[in-house]
C-alpha positions as protocol buffer text, in pm:
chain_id: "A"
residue {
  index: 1
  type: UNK
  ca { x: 8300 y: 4847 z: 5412 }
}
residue {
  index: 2
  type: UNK
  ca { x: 8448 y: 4978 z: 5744 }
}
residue {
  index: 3
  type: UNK
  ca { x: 8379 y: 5341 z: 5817 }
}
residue {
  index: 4
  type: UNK
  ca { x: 8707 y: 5567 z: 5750 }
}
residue {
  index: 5
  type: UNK
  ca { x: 8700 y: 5933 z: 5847 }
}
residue {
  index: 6
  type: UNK
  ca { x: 9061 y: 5962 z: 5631 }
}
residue {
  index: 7
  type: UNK
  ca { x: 8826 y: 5903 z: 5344 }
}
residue {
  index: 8
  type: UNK
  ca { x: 8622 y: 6226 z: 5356 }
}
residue {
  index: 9
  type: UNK
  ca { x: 8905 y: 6459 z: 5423 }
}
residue {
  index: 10
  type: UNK
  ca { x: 8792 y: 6677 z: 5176 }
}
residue {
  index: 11
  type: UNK
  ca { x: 8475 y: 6773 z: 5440 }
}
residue {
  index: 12
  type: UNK
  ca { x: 8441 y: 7106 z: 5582 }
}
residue {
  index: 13
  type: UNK
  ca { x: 8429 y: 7136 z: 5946 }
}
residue {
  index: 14
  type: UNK
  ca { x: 8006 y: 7202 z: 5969 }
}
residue {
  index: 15
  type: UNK
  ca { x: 8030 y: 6842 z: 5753 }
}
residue {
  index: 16
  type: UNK
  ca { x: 8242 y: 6700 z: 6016 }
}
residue {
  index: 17
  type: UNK
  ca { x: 8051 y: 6762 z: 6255 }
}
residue {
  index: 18
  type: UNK
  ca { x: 7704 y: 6686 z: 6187 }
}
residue {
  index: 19
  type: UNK
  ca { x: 7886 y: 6313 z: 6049 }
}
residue {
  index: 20
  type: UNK
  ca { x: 7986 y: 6276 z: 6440 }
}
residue {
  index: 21
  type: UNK
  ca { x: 7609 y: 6376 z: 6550 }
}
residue {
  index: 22
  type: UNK
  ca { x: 7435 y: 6096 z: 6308 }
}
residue {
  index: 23
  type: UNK
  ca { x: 7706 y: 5833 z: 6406 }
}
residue {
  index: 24
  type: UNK
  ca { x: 7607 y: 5961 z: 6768 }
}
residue {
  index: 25
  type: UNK
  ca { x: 7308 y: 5918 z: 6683 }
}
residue {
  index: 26
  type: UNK
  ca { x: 7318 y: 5576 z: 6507 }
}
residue {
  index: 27
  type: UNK
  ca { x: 7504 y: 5420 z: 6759 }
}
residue {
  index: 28
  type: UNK
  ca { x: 7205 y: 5516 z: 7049 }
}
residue {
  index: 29
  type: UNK
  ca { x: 6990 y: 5370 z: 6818 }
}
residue {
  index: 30
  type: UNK
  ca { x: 7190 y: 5022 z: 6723 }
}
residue {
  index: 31
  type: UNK
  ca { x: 7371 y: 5045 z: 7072 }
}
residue {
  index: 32
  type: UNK
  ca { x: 7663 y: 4989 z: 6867 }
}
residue {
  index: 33
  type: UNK
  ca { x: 7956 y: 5221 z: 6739 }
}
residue {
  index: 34
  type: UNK
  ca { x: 8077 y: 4972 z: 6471 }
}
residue {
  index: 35
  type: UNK
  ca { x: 7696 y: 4876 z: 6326 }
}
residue {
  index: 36
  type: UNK
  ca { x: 7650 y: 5344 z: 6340 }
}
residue {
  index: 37
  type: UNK
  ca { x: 7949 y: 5365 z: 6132 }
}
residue {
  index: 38
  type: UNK
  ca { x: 7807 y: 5052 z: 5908 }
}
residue {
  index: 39
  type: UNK
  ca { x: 7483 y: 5226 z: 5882 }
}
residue {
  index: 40
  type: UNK
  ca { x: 7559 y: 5615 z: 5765 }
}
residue {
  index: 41
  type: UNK
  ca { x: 7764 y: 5427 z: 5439 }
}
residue {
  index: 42
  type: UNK
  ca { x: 7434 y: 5197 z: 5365 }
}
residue {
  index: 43
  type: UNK
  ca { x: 7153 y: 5320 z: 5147 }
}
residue {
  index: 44
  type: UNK
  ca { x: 6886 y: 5354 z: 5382 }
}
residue {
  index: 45
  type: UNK
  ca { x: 6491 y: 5276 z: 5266 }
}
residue {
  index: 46
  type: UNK
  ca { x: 6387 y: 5579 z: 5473 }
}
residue {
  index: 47
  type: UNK
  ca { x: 6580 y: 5820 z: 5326 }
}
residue {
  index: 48
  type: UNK
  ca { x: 6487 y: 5751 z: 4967 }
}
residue {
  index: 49
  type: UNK
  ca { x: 6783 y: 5459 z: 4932 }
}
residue {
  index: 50
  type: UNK
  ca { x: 6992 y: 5773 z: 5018 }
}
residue {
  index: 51
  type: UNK
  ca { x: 7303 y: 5698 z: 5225 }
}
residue {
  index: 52
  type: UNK
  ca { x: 7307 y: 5905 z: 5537 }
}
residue {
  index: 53
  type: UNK
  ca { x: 7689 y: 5979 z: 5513 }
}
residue {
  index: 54
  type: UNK
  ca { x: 7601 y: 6126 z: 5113 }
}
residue {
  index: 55
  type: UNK
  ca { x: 7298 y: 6374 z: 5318 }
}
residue {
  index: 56
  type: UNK
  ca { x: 7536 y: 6582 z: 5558 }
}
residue {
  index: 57
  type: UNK
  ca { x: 7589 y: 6888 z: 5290 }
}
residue {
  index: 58
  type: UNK
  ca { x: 7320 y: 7112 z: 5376 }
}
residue {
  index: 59
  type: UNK
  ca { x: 7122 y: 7126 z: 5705 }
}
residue {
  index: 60
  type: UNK
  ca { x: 6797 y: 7029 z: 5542 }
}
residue {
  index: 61
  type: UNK
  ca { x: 6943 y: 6663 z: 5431 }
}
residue {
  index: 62
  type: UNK
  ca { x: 7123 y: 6653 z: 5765 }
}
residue {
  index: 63
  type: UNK
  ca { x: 6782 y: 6752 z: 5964 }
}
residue {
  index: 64
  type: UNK
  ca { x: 6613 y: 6427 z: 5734 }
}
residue {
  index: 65
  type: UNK
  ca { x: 6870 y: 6201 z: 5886 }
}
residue {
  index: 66
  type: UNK
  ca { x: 6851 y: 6312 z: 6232 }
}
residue {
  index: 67
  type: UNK
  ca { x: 6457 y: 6285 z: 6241 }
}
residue {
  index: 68
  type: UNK
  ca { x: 6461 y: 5954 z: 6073 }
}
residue {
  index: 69
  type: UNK
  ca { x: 6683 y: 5836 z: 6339 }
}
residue {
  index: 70
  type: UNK
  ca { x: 6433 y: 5978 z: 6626 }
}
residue {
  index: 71
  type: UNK
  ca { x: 6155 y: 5808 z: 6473 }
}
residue {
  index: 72
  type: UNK
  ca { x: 6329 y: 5501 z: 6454 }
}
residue {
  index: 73
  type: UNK
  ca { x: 6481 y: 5510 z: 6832 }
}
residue {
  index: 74
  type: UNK
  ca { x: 6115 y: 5570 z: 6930 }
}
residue {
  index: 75
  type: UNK
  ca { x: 5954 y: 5316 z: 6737 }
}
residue {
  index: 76
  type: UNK
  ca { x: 5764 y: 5609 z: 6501 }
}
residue {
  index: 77
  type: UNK
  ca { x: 5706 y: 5427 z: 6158 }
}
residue {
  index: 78
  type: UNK
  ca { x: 5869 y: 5597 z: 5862 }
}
């Protein structure tokens, strides 16, 4: 599935934004925009087979995504 910001139009702006900091995020950590977007929609094993894209709600999902993503980018096991 190709990542389509039309699709969650029905996101408030805080949601908006914190999508573009994981995707920022992602694509440090996959140096890769396309394989970011692919990641947020995939159920990830670190987040409880939780997709990040379903975690950006509240801040305390949000905050779960963004540290997994540190520990990953440094090589931290999770």
């Amino acid at each position: 599935m190709i990542f389509n910001i039309d699709e969650y139009e029905d996101l408030d702006e805080e949601q908006i934004e914190r999508l573009k900091i994981i995707i920022s995020l992602a694509t440090e950590l996959h140096g890769d925009a396309h394989l970011a977007k692919l990641w947020v929609q995939e159920s990830v094993y670190g987040l409880g087979g939780k997709r990040p894209v379903d975690m950006i709600s509240n801040k305390e999902d949000f905050e779960m995504v963004c540290d997994l993503l540190g520990r990953l980018k440094h090589g931290i096991p999770t």
